[in-house]
NUDO-867369 format. One record per residue (C-alpha): residue in one letter; residue number from 1; x, y, z. Coordinates in nm, 4 decimals. Layout:
<nodes>
<node type="A" seq="NUM" u="X" v="Y" w="Z"/>
...
</nodes>
This chain:
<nodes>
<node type="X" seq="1" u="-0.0899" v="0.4051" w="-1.3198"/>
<node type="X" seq="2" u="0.1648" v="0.6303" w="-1.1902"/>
<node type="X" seq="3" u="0.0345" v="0.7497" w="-0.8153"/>
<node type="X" seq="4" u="0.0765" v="1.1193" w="-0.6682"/>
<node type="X" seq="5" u="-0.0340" v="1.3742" w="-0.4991"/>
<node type="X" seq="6" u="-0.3471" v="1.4000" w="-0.7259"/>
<node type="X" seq="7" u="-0.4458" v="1.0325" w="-0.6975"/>
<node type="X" seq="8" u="-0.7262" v="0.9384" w="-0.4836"/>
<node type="X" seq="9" u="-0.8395" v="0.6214" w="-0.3311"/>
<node type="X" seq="10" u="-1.1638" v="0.5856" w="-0.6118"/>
<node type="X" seq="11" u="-0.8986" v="0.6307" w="-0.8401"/>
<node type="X" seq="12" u="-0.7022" v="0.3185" w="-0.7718"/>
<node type="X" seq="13" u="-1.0464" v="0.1423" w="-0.6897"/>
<node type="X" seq="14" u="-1.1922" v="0.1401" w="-0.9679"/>
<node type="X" seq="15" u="-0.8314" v="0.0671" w="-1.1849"/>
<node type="X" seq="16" u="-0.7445" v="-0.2126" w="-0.9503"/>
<node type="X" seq="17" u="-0.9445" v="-0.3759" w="-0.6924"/>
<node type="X" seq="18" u="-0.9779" v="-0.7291" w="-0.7236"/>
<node type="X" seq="19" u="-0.7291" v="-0.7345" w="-0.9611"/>
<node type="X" seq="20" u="-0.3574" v="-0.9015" w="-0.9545"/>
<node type="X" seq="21" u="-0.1422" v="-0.6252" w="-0.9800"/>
<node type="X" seq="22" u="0.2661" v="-0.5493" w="-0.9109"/>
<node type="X" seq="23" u="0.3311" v="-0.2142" w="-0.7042"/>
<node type="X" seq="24" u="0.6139" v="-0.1000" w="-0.7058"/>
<node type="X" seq="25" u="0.6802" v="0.1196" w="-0.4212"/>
<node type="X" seq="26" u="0.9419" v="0.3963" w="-0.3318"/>
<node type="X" seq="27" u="1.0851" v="0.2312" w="-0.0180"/>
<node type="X" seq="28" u="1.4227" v="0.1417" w="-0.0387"/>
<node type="X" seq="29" u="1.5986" v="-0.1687" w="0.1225"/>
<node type="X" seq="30" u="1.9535" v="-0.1148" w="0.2673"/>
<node type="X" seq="31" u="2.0971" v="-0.5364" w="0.1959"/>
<node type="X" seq="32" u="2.2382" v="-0.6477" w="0.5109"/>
<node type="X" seq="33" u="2.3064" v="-1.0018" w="0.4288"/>
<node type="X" seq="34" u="2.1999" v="-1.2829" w="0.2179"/>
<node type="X" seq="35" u="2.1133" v="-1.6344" w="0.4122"/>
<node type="X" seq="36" u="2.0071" v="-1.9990" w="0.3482"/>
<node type="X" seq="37" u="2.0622" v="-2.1907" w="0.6278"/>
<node type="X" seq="38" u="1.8379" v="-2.0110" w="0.8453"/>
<node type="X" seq="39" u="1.5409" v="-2.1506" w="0.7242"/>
<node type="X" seq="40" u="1.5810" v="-2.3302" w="0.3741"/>
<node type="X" seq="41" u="1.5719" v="-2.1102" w="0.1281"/>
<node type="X" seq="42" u="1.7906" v="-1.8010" w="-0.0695"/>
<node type="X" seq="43" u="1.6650" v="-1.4707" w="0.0715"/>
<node type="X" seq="44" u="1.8132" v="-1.1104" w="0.1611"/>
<node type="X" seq="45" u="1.8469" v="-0.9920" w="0.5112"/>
<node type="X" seq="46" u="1.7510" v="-0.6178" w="0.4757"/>
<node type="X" seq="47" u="1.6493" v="-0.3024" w="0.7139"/>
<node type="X" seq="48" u="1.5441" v="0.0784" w="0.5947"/>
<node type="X" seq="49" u="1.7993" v="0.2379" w="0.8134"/>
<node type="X" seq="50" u="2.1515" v="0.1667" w="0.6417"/>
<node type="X" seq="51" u="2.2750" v="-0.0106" w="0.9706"/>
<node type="X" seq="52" u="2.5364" v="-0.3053" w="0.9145"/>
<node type="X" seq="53" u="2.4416" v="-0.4518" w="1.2387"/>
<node type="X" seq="54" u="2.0781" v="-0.5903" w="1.2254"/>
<node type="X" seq="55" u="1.8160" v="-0.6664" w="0.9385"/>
<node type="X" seq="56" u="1.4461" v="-0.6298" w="1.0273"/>
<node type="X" seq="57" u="1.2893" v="-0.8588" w="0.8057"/>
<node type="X" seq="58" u="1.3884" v="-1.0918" w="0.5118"/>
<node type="X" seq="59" u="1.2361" v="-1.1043" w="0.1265"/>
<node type="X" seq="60" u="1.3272" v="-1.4603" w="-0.0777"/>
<node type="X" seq="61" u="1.4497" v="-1.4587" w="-0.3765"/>
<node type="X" seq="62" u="1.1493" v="-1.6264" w="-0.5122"/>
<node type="X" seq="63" u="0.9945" v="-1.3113" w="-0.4779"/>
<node type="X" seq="64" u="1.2748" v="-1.0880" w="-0.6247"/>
<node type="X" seq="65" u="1.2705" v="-1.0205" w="-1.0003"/>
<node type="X" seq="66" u="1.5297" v="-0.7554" w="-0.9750"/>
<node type="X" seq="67" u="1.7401" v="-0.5703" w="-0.7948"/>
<node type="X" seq="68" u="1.8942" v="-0.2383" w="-0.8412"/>
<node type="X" seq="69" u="2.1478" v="-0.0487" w="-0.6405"/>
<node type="X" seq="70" u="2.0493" v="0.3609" w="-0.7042"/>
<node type="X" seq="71" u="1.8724" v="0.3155" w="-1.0661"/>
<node type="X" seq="72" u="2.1798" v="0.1215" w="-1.1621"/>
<node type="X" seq="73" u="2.1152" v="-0.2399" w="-1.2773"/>
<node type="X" seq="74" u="2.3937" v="-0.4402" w="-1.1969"/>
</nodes>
């Protein structure tokens, strides 16, 4: 289901609650650096703001099936 500005909450309700689903959102991650010794596993350091000098949060890679860099699969 494709959401927009015509999609309303009963919409996705009655599609998808209680139901395993993947979103796929339009947020993108600027990658600020990739770690394992920081606590034990593969990951990406990343923040929203394109800054070299901090990441806000980290995703690990056993939750990544892909990454793409502006549509582009590398």
């Amino acid at each position: 289901m494709r959401i927009n500005e015509k999609t309303n909450i009963w919409d996705v309700m009655d599609v998808f609650n209680r139901k395993w689903c993947i979103v796929t959102m339009k947020e993108r991650l600027y990658v600020v650096d990739v770690d394992y010794e920081t606590f034990g596993y593969d990951m990406i350091i990343y923040n929203y703001t394109g800054s070299d000098s901090y990441g806000i949060d980290d995703i690990p890679f056993s939750k990544i099936d892909e990454i793409v860099i502006n549509g582009d699969y590398l």
